[in-house]
C-alpha positions in Angstrom: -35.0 11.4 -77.5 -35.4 11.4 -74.0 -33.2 13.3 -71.5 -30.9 10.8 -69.5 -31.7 11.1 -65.7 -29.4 9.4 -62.9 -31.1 8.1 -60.4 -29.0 7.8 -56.7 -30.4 6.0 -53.9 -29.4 6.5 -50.8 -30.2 6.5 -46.9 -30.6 10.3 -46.4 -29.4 9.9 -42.4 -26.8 7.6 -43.1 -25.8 10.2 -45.1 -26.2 12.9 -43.2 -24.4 10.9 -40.4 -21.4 10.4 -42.8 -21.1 14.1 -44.1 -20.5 15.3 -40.5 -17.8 13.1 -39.8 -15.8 14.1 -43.2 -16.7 17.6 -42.5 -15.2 17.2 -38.9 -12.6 15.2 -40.2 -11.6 18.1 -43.0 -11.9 20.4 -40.1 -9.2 18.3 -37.4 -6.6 18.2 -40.4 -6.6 21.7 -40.8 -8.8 22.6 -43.9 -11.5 25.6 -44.4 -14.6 23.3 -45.0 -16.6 27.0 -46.4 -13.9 27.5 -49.0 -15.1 26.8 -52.7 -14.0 24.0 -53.6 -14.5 21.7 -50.4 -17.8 23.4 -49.7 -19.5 19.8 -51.0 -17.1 17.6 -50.4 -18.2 15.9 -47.5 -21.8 15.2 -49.2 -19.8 13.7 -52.2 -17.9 11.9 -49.7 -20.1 10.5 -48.4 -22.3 9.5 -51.2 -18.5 7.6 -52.7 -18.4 6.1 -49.2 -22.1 4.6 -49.8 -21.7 3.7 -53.0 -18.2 1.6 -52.5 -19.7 -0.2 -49.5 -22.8 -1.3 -50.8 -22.1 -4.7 -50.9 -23.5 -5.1 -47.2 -26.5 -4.5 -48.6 -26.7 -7.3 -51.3 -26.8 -11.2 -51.0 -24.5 -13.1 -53.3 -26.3 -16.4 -52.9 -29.7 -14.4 -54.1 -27.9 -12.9 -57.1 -26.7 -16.8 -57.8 -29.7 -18.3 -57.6 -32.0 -16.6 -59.6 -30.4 -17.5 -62.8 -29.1 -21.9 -62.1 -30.3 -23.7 -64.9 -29.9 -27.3 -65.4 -27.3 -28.1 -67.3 -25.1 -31.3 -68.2 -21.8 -30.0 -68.3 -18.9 -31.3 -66.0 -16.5 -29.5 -68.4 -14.8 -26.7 -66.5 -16.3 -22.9 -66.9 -13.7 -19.9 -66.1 -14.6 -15.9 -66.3 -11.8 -14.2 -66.3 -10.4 -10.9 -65.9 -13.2 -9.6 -64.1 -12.5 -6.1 -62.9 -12.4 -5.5 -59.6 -12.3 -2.1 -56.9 -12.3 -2.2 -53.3 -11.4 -0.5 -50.2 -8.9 -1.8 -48.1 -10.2 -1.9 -44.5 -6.9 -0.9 -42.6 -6.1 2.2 -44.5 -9.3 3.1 -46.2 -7.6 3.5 -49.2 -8.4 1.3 -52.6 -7.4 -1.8 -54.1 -8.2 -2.4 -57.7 -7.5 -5.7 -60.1 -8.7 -8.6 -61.5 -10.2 -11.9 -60.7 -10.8 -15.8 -62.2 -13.1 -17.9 -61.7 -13.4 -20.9 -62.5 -16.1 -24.0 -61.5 -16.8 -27.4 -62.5 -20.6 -27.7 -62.5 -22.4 -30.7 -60.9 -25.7 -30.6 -63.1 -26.1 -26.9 -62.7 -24.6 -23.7 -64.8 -25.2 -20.2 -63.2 -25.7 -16.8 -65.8 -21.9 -15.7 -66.4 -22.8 -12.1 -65.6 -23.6 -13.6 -62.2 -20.3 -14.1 -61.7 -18.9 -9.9 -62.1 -21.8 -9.2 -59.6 -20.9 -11.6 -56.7 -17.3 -10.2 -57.3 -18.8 -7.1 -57.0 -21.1 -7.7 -53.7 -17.7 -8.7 -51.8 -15.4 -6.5 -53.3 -17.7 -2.9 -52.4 -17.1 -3.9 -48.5 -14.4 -3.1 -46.2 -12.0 -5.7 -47.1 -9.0 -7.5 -47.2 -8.1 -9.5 -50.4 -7.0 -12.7 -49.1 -10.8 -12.7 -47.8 -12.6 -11.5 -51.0 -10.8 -14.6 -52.3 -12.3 -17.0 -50.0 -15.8 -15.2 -50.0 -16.1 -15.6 -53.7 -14.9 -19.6 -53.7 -17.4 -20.1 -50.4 -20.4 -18.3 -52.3 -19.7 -20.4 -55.6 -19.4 -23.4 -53.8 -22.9 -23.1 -51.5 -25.1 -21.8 -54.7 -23.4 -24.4 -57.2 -22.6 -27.5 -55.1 -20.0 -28.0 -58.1 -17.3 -30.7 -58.6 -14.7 -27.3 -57.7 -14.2 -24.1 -57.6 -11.4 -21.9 -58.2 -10.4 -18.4 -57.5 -7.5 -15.9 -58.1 -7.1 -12.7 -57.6 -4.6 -9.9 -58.7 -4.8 -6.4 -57.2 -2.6 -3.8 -56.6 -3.1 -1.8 -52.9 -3.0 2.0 -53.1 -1.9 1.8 -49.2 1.6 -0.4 -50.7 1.8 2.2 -53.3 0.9 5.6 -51.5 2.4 5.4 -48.0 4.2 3.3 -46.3 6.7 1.5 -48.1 5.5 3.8 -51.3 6.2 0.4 -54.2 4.7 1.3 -57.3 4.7 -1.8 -58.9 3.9 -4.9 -56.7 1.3 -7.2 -57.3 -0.5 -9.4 -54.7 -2.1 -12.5 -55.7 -4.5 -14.5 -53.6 -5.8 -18.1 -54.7 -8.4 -20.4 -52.9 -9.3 -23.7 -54.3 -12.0 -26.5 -53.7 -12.5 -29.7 -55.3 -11.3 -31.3 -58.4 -9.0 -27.9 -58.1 -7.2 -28.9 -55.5 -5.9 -32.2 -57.8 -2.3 -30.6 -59.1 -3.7 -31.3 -62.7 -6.7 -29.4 -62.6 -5.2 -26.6 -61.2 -2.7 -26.3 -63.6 -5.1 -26.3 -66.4 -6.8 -23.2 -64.8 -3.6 -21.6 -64.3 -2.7 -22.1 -67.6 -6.1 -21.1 -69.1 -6.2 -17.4 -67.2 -2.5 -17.0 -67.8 -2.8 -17.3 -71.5 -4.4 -15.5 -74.5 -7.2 -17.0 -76.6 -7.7 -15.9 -80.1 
């Protein structure tokens, strides 16, 4: 059996770059950066910071692409439930949920898995959600040239839930529609399909 090995890839001066800014940043709000338990931190930190932003480095219409396959099918297709974590770009602090998609194809299916990952190139940015949602119907919509596209998204915002007004148990949702999707019928369908539970 061999030995499981984890292999990180990272830009060593980005990195560097990024550790001396936590480290002064530890420093300005009063912590011993020496002490034990910090005395890596802003490495770490910096690696999480890479890692959660490494969707600048990836192209969602590549990752869509590569697996189209001609297909006759004008039936509509919906992944849901599709985890979700980003960072919100005002506060720096996360927002995790879930999101639907849905399209109606126009002679061409894309690789379901395809789907998670372009949620995942816009979601590990700097973000916003209400633009995550229109990122994620604008990609669909260029790679797939389908008959519509739809998208929701549920997430709840560590920066609603930690400071400020401190609510534990809001819920924002964000939709963006094109297409057959924006016809009141078709949308209802969708919103009836993710809202429910198949057995």
């Amino acid at each position: 059996m061999k030995n499981y090995q984890k292999i990180e890839q990272y830009n060593p001066e980005t990195i560097e770059l990024v550790k001396n800014n936590f480290t002064e940043m530890l420093k300005a709000l009063g912590e011993d950066v020496t002490r034990n338990g910090l005395e890596k931190t802003p490495e770490r930190a910096a690696k999480a910071m890479h890692f959660l932003t490494q969707g600048y480095e990836l192209d969602a219409q590549e990752i869509l692409r590569e697996a189209l396959f001609d297909e006759n099918h004008n039936q509509m297709v919906i992944v849901k439930d599709i985890e979700l974590y980003s960072l919100c770009e005002h506060h720096l602090l996360p927002f995790y949920g879930r999101a639907h998609i849905a399209y109606i194809p126009n002679g061409k299916i894309v690789g379901l898995s395809k789907l998670a990952r372009v949620v995942d190139v816009f979601a590990r940015r700097l973000q916003v959600q209400e633009r995550l949602t229109t990122q994620l119907r604008d990609a669909l919509e260029e790679a797939l040239n389908p008959l519509g596209v739809a998208v929701v998204i549920e997430a709840k915002h560590l920066c609603m839930m930690m400071r400020g007004v401190s609510k534990q148990n809001s819920v924002t949702t964000t939709s963006a529609f094109t297409g057959e999707f924006e016809k009141q019928s078709t949308r209802s369908e969708f919103i009836n399909l993710i809202s429910s539970k198949l057995s």
